[in-house]
C-alpha positions as CSV (number, residue, x, y, z in Angstrom):
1,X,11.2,-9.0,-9.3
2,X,7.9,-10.4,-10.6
3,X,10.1,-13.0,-12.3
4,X,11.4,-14.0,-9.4
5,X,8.2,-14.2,-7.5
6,X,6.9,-16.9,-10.0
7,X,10.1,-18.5,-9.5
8,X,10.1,-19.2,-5.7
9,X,6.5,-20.2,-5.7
10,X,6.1,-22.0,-9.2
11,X,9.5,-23.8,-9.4
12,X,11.1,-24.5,-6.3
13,X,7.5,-24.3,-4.8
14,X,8.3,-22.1,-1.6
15,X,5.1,-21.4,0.6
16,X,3.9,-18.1,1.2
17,X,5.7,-17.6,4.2
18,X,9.0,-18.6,2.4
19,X,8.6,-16.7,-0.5
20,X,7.9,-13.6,1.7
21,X,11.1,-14.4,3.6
22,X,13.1,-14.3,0.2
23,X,11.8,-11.8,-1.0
24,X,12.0,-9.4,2.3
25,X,8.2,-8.8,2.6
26,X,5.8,-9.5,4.9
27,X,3.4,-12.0,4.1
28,X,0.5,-9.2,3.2
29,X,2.9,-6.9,1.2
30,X,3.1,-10.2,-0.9
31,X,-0.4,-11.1,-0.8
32,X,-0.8,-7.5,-2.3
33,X,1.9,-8.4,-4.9
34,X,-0.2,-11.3,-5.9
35,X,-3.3,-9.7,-6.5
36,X,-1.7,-6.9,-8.5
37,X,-0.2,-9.7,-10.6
38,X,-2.9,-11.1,-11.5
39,X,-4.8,-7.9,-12.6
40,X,-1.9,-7.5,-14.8
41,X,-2.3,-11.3,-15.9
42,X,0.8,-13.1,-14.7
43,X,-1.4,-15.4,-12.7
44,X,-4.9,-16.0,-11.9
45,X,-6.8,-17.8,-9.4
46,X,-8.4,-21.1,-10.0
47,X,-11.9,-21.6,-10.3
48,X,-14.0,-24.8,-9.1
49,X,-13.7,-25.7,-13.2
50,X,-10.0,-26.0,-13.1
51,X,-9.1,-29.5,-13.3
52,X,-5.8,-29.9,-11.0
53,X,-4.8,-31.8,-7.3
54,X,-1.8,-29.9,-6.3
55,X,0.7,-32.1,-4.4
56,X,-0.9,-35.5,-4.9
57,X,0.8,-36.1,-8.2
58,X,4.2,-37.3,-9.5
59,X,4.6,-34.5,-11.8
60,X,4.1,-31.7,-9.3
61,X,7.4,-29.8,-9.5
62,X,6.1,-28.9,-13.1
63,X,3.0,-28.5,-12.1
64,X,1.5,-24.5,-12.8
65,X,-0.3,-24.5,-10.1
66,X,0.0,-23.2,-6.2
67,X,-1.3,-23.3,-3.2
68,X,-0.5,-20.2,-1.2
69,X,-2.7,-19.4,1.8
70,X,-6.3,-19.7,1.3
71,X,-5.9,-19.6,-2.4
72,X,-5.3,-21.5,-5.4
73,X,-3.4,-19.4,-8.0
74,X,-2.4,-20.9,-11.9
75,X,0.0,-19.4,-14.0
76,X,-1.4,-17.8,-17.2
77,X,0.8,-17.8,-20.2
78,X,1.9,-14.8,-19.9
79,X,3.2,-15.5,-16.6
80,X,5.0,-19.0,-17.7
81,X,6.6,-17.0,-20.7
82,X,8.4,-15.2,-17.9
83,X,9.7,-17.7,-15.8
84,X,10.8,-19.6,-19.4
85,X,13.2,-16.5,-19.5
86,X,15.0,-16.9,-16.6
C-alpha cells in the first residue's frame, strides 16, 4: 500500500484528491497516511532550503517532488528505493 501511494503521487503525479479516490480514502484519512509516512521516513516535507520549482520544468515527471494540498513533500531515499521495486 505505501508503495502504491508514492506511486500515484510521485510517478503518475495524481493530486491529492485523485490519489485519495484510488486509493478509497478520504482526502484526510490520506493526509494522515502522509504524515505517518514521513515519521517513518518514506517522505518528508520540504523546507524553504530545498532547491526545486515543481511543474515549471521539463523533467517534472521524474521529478521527487510533490505538491499535495498546502504542502510540499520530497521523497527520501528510502522512499524512492521503494517505488524502484515496483
Amino acid at each position: 500500500m505505501i508503495s502504491d501511494l508514492l506511486s500515484y503521487i510521485f510517478v503518475e503525479r495524481l493530486s491529492l484528491n485523485e490519489t485519495a479516490h484510488k486509493m478509497g480514502m478520504s482526502v484526510e484519512q490520506l493526509k494522515d497516511r502522509l504524515h505517518i509516512m514521513e515519521q517513518m521516513g518514506y517522505l518528508r516535507k520540504a523546507d524553504s532550503n530545498s532547491s526545486f520549482s515543481c511543474n515549471s520544468c521539463s523533467s517534472c515527471k521524474a521529478c521527487q517532488t510533490s505538491s499535495l494540498g498546502s504542502g510540499q513533500y520530497m521523497l527520501t531515499e528510502k522512499g524512492s528505493r521503494l517505488i524502484e521495486l515496483q
